[in-house]
C-alpha positions as CSV (number, residue, x, y, z in Angstrom):
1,X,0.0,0.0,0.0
2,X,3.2,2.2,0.3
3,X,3.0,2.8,-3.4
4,X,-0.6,3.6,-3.9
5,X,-1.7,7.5,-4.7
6,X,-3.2,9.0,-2.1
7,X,-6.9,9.7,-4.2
8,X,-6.5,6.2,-5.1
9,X,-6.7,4.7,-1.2
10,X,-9.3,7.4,-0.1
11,X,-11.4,6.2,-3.1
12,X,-10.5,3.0,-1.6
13,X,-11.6,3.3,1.8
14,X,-14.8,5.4,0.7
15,X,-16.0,2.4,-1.2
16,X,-15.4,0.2,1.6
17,X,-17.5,2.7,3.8
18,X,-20.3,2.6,1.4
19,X,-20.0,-1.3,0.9
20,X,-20.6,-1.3,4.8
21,X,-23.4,2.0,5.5
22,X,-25.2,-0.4,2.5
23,X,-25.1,-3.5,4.6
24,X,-26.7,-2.0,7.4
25,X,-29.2,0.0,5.8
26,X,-30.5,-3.2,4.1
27,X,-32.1,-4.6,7.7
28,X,-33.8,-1.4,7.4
29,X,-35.3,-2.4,4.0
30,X,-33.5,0.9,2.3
31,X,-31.3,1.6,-0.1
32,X,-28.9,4.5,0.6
33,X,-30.8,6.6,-2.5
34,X,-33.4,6.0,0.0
35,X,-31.6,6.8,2.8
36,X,-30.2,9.9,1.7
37,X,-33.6,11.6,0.0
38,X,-35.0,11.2,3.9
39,X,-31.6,12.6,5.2
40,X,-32.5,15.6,2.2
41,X,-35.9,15.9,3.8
42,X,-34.5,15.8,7.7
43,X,-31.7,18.6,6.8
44,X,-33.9,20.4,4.9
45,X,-36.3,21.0,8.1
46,X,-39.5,21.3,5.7
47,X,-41.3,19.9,2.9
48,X,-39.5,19.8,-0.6
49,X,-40.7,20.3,-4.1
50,X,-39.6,17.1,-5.8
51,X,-37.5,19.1,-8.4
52,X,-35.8,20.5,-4.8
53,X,-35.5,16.9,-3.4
54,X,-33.7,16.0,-7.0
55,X,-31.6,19.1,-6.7
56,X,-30.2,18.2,-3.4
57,X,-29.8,14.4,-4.0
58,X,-27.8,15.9,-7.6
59,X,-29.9,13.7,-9.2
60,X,-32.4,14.1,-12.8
61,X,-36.0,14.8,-11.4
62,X,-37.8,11.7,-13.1
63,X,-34.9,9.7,-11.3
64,X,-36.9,11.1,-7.5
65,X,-40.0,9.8,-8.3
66,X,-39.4,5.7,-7.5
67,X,-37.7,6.9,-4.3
68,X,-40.5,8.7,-3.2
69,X,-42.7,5.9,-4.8
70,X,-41.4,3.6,-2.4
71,X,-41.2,6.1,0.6
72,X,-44.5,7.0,0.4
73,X,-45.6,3.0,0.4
74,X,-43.8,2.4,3.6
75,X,-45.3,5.6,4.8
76,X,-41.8,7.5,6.0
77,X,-42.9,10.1,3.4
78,X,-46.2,11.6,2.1
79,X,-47.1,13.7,-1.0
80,X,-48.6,17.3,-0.8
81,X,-50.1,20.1,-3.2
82,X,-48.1,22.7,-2.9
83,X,-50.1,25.4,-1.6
84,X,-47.9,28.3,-3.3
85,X,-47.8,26.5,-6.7
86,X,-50.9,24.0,-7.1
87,X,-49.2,22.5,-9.8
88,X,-45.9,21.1,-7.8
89,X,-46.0,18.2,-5.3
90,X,-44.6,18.7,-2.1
91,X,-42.7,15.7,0.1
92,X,-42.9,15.3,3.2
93,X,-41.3,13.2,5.9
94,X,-43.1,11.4,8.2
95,X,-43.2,10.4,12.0
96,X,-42.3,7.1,10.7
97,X,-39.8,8.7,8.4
98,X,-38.4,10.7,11.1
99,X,-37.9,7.7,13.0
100,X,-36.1,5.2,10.4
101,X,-33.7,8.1,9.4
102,X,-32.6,8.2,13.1
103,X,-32.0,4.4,12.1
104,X,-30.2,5.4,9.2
105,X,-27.7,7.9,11.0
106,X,-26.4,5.4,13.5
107,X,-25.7,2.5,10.4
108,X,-23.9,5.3,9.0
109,X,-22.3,6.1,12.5
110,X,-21.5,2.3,13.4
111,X,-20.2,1.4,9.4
112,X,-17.9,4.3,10.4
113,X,-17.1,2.9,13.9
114,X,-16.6,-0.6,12.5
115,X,-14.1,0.7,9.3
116,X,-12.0,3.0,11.7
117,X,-11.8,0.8,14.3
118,X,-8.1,0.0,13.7
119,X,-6.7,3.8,14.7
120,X,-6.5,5.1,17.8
121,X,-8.6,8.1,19.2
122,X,-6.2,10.5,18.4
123,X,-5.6,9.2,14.5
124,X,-9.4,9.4,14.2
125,X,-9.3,12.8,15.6
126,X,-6.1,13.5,13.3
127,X,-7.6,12.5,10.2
128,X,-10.7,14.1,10.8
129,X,-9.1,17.4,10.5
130,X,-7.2,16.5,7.6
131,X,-10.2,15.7,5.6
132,X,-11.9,18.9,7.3
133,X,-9.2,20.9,5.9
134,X,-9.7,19.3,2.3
135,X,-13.2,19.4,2.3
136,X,-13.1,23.0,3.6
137,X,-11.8,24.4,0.4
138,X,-15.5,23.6,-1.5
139,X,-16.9,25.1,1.1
């Protein structure tokens, strides 16, 4: 691993990440498109127009519509006129919605625990900042 570029092993560990925030999400019966169009909705704090919802998920608004499809069928998300533009559908999370996203946050916590779990408190605290730092200059 001496040898290997530094994007390359980040890409590396990021896809081991995901591999493992997937396998817990799929005891919640989600998909992480799933889980991150009701973490959209949370961090939003209010209903979103789909074309909003596709905007923050960077995704093409037909694209939104089978995610919310199968939202709204397990009832963690409910469809609303909007009342400023009767022509738009509003989303909106529910209690349910609410609760299986807190669900959601701690697989993403413990995959995180789990992958990490090799460094010490102070390396996780170390490369924290690092990637703080990098991700800083986007933002």
């Amino acid at each position: 691993m001496d040898d290997m570029e530094l994007s390359e092993l980040v890409h590396l560990v990021s896809r081991r990440l995901r591999h493992g925030w997937k396998n817990r999400l799929e005891p919640l019966g989600l998909n992480p498109g799933q889980a991150r169009a009701l973490r959209a909705l949370v961090d939003a704090g209010r209903p979103l127009r789909m074309v909003q919802l596709a905007e923050q998920l960077r995704i093409v608004p037909r694209s939104v519509t089978p995610v919310i499809d199968t939202l709204e069928e397990r009832g963690l998300v409910r469809r609303e006129v909007d009342p400023a533009n009767r022509r738009s559908t509003l989303v909106v999370i529910t209690d349910a919605g609410r609760e299986v996203y807190e669900r959601v946050r701690e697989a993403r916590r413990a995959a995180g625990h789990d992958l990490f779990a090799v460094l010490t408190d102070e390396q996780r605290d170390q490369l924290r900042e690092l990637l703080g730092t990098v991700e800083a200059q986007f933002g």
